[in-house]
C-alpha positions in Angstrom: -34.2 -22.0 -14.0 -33.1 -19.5 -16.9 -29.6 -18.7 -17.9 -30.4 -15.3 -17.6 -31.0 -15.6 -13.5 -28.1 -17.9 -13.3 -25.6 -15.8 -14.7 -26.7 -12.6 -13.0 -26.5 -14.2 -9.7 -22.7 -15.5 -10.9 -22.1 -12.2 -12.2 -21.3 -10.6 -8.7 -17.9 -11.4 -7.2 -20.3 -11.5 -3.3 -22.5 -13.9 -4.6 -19.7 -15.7 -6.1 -17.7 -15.7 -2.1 -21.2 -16.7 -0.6 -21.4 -20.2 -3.0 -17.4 -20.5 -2.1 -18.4 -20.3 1.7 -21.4 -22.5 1.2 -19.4 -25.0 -0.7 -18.2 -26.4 2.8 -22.4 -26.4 4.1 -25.1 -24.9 5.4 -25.3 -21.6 7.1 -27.3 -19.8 8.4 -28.3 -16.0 7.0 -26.3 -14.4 10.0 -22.9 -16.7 9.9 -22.9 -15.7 5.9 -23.1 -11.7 7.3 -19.9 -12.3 9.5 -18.1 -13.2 6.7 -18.7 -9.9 4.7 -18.5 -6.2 6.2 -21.9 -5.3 4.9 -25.4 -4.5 6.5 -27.4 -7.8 6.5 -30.3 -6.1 4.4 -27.5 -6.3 1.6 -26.6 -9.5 2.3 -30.3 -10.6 2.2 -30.6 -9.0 -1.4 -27.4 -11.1 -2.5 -29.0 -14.3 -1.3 -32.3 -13.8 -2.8 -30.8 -13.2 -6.2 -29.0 -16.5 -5.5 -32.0 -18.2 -4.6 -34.2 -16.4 -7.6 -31.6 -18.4 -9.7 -32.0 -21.4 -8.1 -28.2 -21.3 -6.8 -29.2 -21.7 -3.2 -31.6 -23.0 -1.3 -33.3 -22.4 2.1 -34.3 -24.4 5.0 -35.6 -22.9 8.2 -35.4 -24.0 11.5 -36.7 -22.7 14.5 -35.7 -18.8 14.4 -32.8 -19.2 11.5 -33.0 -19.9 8.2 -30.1 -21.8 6.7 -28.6 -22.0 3.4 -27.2 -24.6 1.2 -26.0 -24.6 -2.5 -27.7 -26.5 -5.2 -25.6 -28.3 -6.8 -28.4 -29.6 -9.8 -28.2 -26.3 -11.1 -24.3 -26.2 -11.5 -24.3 -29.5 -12.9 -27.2 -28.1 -16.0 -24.5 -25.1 -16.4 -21.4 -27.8 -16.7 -23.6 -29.9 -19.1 -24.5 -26.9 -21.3 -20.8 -26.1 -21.3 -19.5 -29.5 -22.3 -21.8 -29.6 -24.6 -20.4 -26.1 -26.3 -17.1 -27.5 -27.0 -18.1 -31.2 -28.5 -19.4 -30.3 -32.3 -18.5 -27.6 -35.0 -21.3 -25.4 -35.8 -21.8 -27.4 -38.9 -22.4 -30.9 -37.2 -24.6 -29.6 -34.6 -28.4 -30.7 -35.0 -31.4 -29.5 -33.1 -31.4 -32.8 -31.3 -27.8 -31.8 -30.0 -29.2 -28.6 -28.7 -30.3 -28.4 -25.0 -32.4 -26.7 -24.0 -33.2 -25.5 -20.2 -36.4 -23.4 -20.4 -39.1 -23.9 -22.8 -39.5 -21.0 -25.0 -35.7 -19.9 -24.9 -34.7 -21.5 -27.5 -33.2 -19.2 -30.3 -32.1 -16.9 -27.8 -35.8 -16.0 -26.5 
């Protein structure tokens, strides 16, 4: 998962109402289109960039395909933000940084 997929996905007040609606479970792809007065080809590009950033995930069965959010991913985000606001920039070590993707660190 990179930051950079994870807040695109968030960045999109839709994809933001489609985690609220899959905060109470799965559904499938068409009970997420009732929801929304939009064509369900736009709805499929809204989840994929949700699933591209890990925030959902799919399960088929039979003829539908069901979605559910995944909640490991928030809980990475609320760690990196808790650990934004513990330590002044001066007390902050590399061993206090965490890091999510190899190769990002620095900004990369």
């Amino acid at each position: 998962m990179g930051f950079q997929e994870t807040f695109k996905a968030l960045s999109d007040s839709v994809r933001r109402d489609i985690l609220q609606y899959l905060k109470e479970g799965k559904m499938s792809a068409g009970e997420i289109s009732e929801k929304f007065d939009m064509t369900g080809a736009t709805i499929s590009y809204h989840l994929s960039v949700l699933k591209k950033a890990e925030l959902v995930r799919e399960e088929r069965v039979k003829n539908f395909i069901y979605y559910e959010l995944n909640t490991s991913v928030f809980e990475e985000i609320m760690i990196w933000f808790s650990h934004l606001g513990g330590k002044t920039s001066e007390k902050i070590s590399n061993e206090d940084v965490v890091h999510f993707d190899e190769g990002e660190e620095n900004g990369k």
